[in-house]
C-alpha positions as CSV (number, residue, x, y, z in Angstrom):
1,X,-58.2,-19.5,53.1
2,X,-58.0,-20.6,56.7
3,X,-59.5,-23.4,58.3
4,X,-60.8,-24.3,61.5
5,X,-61.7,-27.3,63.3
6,X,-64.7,-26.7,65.8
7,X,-65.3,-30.5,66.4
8,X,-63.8,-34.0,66.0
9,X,-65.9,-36.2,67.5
10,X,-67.9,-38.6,65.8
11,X,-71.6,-39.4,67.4
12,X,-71.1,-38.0,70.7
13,X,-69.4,-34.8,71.9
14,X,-66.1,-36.1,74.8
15,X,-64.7,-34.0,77.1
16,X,-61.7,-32.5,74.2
17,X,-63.6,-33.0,71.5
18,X,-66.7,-31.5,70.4
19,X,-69.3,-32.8,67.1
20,X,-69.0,-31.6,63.6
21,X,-67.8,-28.2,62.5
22,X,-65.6,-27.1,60.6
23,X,-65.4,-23.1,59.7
24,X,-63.5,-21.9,56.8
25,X,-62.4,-18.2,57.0
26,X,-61.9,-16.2,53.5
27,X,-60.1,-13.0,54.4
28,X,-59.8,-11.6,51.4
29,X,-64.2,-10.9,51.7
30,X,-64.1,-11.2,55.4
31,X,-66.5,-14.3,55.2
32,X,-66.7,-17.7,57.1
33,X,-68.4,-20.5,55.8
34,X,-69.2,-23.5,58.5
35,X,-69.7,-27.3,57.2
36,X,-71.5,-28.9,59.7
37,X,-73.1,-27.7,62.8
38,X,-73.4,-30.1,65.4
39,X,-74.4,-29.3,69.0
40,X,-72.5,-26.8,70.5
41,X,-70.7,-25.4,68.1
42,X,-71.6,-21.9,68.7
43,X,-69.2,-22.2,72.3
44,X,-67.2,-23.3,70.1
45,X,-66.8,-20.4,67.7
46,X,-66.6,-18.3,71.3
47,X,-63.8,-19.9,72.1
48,X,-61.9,-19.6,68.6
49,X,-61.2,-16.8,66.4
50,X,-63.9,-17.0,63.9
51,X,-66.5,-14.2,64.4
52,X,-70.3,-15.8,64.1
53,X,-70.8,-11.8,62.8
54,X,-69.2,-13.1,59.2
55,X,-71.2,-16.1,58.9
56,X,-72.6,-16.3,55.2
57,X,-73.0,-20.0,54.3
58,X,-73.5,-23.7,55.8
59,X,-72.9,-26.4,54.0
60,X,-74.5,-29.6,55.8
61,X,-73.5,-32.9,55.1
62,X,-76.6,-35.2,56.0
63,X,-79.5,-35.1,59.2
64,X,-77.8,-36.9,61.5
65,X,-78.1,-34.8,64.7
66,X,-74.0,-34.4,65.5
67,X,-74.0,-32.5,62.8
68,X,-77.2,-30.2,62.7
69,X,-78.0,-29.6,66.4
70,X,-76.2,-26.9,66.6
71,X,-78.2,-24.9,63.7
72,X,-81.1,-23.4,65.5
73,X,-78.7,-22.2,68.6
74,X,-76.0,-20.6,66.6
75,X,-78.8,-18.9,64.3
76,X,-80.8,-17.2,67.1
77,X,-77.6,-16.3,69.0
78,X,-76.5,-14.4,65.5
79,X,-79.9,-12.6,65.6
80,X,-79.4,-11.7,69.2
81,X,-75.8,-10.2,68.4
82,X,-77.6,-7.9,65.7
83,X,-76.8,-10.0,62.7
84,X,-78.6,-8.6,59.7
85,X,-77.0,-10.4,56.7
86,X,-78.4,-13.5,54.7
87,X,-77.0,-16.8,55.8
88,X,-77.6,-19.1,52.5
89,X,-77.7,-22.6,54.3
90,X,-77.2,-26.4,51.5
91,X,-78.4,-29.0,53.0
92,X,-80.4,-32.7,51.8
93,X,-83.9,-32.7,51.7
94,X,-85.8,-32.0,54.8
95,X,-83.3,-29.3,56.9
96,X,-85.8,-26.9,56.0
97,X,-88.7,-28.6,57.7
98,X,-86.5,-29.1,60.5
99,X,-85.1,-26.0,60.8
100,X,-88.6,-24.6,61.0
101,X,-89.7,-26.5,63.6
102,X,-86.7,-25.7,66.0
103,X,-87.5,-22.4,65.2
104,X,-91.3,-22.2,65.5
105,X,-91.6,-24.6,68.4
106,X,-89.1,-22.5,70.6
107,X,-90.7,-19.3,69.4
108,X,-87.6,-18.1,68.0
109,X,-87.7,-15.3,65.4
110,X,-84.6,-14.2,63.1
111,X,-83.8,-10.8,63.1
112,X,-82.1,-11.5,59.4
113,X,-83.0,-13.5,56.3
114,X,-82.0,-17.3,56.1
115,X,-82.5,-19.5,53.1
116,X,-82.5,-23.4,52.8
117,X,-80.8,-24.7,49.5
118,X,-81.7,-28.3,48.7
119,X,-78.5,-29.9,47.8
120,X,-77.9,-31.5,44.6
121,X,-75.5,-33.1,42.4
122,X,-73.1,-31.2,40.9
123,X,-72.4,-27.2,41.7
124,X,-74.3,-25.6,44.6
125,X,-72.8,-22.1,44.5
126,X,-70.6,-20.5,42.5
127,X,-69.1,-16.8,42.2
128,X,-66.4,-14.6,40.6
129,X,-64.0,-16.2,43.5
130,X,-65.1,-19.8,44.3
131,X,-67.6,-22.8,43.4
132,X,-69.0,-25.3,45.7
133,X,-69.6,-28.8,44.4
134,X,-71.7,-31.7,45.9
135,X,-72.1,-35.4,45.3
136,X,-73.8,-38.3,47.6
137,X,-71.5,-40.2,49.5
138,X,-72.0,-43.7,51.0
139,X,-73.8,-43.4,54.4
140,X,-77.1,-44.7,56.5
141,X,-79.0,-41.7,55.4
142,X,-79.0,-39.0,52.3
143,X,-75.4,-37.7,52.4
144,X,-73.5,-35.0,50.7
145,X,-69.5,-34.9,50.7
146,X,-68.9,-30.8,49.6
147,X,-65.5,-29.4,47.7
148,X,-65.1,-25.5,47.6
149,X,-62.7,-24.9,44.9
150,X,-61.4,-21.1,44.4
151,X,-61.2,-19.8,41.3
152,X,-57.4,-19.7,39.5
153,X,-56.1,-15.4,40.2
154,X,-54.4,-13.3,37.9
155,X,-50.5,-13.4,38.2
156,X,-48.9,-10.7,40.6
157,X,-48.6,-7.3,38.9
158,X,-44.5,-6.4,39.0
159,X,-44.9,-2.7,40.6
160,X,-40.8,-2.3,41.1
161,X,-40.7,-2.7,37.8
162,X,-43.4,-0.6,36.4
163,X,-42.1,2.3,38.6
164,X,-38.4,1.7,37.1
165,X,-39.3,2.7,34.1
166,X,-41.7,5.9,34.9
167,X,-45.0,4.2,34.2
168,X,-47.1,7.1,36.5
169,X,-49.5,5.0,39.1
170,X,-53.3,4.9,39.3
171,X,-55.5,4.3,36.5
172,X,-52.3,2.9,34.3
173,X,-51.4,0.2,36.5
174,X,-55.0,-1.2,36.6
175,X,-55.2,-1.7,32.7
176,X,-51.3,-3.4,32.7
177,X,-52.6,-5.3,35.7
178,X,-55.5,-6.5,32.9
179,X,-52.9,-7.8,30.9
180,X,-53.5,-4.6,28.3
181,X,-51.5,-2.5,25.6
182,X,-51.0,0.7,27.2
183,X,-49.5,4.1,25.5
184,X,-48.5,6.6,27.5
185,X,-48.6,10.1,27.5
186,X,-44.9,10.6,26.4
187,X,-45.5,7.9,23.4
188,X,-44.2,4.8,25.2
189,X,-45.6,1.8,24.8
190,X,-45.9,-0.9,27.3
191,X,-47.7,-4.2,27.8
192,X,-49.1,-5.7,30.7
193,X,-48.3,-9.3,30.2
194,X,-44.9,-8.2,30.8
195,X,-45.8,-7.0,34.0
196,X,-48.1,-9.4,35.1
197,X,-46.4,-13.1,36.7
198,X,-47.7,-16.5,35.8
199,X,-51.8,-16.9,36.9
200,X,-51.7,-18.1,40.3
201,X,-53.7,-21.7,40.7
202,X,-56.7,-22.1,42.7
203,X,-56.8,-23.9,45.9
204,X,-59.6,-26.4,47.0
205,X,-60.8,-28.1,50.1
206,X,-62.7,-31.1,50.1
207,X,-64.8,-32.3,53.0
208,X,-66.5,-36.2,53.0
209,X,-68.3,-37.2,56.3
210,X,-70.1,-39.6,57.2
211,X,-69.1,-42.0,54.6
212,X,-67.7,-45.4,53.8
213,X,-64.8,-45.3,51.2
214,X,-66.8,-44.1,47.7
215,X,-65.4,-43.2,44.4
216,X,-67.3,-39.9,44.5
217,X,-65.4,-39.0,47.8
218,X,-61.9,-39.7,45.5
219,X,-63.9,-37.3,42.7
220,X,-64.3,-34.6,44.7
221,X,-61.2,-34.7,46.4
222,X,-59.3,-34.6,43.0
223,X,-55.9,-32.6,43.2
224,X,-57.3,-30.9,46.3
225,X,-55.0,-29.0,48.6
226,X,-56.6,-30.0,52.0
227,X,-59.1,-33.3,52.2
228,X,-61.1,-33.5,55.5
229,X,-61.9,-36.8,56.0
230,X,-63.8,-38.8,58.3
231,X,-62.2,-41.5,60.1
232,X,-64.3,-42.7,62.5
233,X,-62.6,-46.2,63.0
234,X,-59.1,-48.2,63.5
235,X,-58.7,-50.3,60.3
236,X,-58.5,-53.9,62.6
237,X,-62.9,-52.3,62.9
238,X,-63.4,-52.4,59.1
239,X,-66.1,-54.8,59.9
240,X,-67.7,-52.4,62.3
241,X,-67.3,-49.8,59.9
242,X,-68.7,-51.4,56.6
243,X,-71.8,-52.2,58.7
244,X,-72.1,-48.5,59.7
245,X,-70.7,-46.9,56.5
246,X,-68.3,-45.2,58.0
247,X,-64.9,-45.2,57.4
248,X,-61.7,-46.2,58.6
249,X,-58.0,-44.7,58.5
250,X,-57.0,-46.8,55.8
251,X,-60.3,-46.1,53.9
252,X,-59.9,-42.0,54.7
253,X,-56.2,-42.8,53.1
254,X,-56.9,-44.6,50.3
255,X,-59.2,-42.1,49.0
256,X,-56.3,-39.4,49.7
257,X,-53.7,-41.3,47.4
258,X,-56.6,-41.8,45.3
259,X,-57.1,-38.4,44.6
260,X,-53.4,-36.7,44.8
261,X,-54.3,-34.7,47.3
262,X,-52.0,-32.4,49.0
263,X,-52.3,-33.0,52.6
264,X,-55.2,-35.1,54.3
265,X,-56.6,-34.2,58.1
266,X,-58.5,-37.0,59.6
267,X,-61.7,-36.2,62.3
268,X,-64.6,-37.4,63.0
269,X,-63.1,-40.2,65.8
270,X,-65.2,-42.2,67.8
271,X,-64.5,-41.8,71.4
272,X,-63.4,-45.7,71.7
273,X,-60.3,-44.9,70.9
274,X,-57.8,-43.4,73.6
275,X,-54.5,-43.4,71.0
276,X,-55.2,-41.5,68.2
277,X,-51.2,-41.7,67.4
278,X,-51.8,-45.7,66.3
279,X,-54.7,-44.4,63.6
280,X,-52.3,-41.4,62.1
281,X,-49.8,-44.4,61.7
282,X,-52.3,-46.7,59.7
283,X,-53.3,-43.6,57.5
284,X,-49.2,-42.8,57.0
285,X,-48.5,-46.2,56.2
286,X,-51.1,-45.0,52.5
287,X,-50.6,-41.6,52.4
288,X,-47.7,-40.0,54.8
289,X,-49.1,-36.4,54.4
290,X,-52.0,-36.9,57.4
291,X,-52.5,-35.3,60.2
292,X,-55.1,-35.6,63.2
293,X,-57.9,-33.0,63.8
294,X,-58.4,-31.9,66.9
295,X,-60.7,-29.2,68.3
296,X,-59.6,-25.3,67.4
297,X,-56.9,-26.7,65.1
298,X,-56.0,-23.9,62.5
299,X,-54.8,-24.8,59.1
300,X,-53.7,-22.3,56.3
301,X,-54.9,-23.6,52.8
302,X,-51.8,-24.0,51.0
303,X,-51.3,-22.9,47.4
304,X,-50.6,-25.9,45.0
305,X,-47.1,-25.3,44.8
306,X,-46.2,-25.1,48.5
307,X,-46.3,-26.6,51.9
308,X,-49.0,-26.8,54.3
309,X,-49.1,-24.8,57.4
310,X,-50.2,-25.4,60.2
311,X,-50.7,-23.6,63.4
């Protein structure tokens, strides 16, 4: 799991920084799923790595336009590149009016299907690999924070060893893989779980914006490898903040060492400030493991057990 960060700005795009989006590559099913699209953001996925062509899911936080503008745009520039897959799209109440309109007003037509999920409390997708959670978060208008939590993986399958001792490849190594009693041909016996390594924990990235501290922002981000947290004000504007719910570094903090996550990236900044260093020190002076978003930042998911990485 890689992720992305298409843009950090909160409110208004600057001239470094771009609105909401952030993609999240899965390469081992060649997908990428975007939270948040605000204006823009398909230039942005020109100028990055991720292909629009893999695409499958949006998750949307809330209606605020930094962080849907982009939606109609990036969908009719897919169509126009030949997309034919579904794009499944979870979103509050009312994207898919919206969505229509920008569509139907600008006479655009998909060449591919798109559906509008309303978003609800509690799990929003969920397959052999991962499942997406919701639950409202504190904000001016209906707003969602999402965590996409991969499934825990069978331990790795010890092939040196299964080759040391004659065990003939193919069909064989798929059932020891399965953790099965195998006999072979010659009347040797052999089972998998002494083949197969300790399962392999799932990781999980949570994502709250726009949002005042909450305790469902710390219950999502439970024991989460990466927490992408909005932190759109100094702490000396907590005032400011609490007035319009959003948070500040200490808050985006706080809900980090709340939770235990692994590491915690801040974005979402309002372009008042011109030092971002003096808001990652507020956040390290809660939780030292922060780091500051910026636009096109890459970020390999770590496992549970290791460091993060960052590119």
């Amino acid at each position: 799991m890689q992720i992305t960060f298409l843009g950090t700005s909160s409110g208004v795009p600057t001239k470094s920084r771009n609105v909401s989006s952030v993609a999240i590559k899965l390469p081992q099913r060649a997908e990428v799923w975007l939270l948040d699209c605000g204006e823009g953001t398909q230039h942005q996925i020109l100028r990055s790595e991720i292909k629009s062509s893999q695409i499958t899911k949006i998750f949307i936080t809330h209606l605020h336009g930094d962080h849907i503008f982009g939606l109609a745009g990036l969908l009719a520039s897919c169509g126009m590149a030949g997309a034919n897959q579904r794009i499944d799209i979870y979103a509050p109440a009312g994207l898919g009016e919206y969505l229509d309109a920008s569509l139907r007003y600008s006479e655009t037509k998909l060449t591919f299907p798109v559906k509008v999920h309303r978003a609800k409390t509690g799990v929003v997708f969920s397959d052999d690999d991962f499942t997406v959670t919701c639950a409202p978060l504190k904000h001016r208008v209906t707003a969602y924070g999402y965590r996409i939590s991969e499934h825990d993986r069978t331990g790795r399958f010890d092939v040196a060893k299964a080759r040391s001792l004659g065990i003939p490849e193919g069909k064989v190594y798929g059932l020891l893989k399965q953790g099965k009693i195998v006999t072979l041909a010659d009347g040797r016996t052999f089972n998998g779980a002494d083949f197969v390594g300790a399962p392999q924990k799932g990781r999980a990235i949570a994502y709250c914006t726009d949002t005042i501290y909450c305790d469902n922002a710390v219950e999502l981000a439970q024991n989460a490898s990466v927490l992408i947290h909005e932190a759109t004000f100094a702490h000396q504007d907590a005032e400011m903040a609490f007035q319009r719910l959003h948070s500040t570094t200490t808050m985006a903090a706080q809900v980090a060492r709340g939770a235990q996550v692994q590491q915690l990236v801040m974005t979402h900044f309002s372009p008042r400030y011109l030092n971002l260093e003096e808001l990652l020190a507020e956040a390290r002076a809660i939780f030292p493991n922060t780091i500051l978003a910026h636009d096109f930042l890459t970020i390999d998911v770590p496992s549970p057990s290791s460091a993060e990485a960052v590119k």
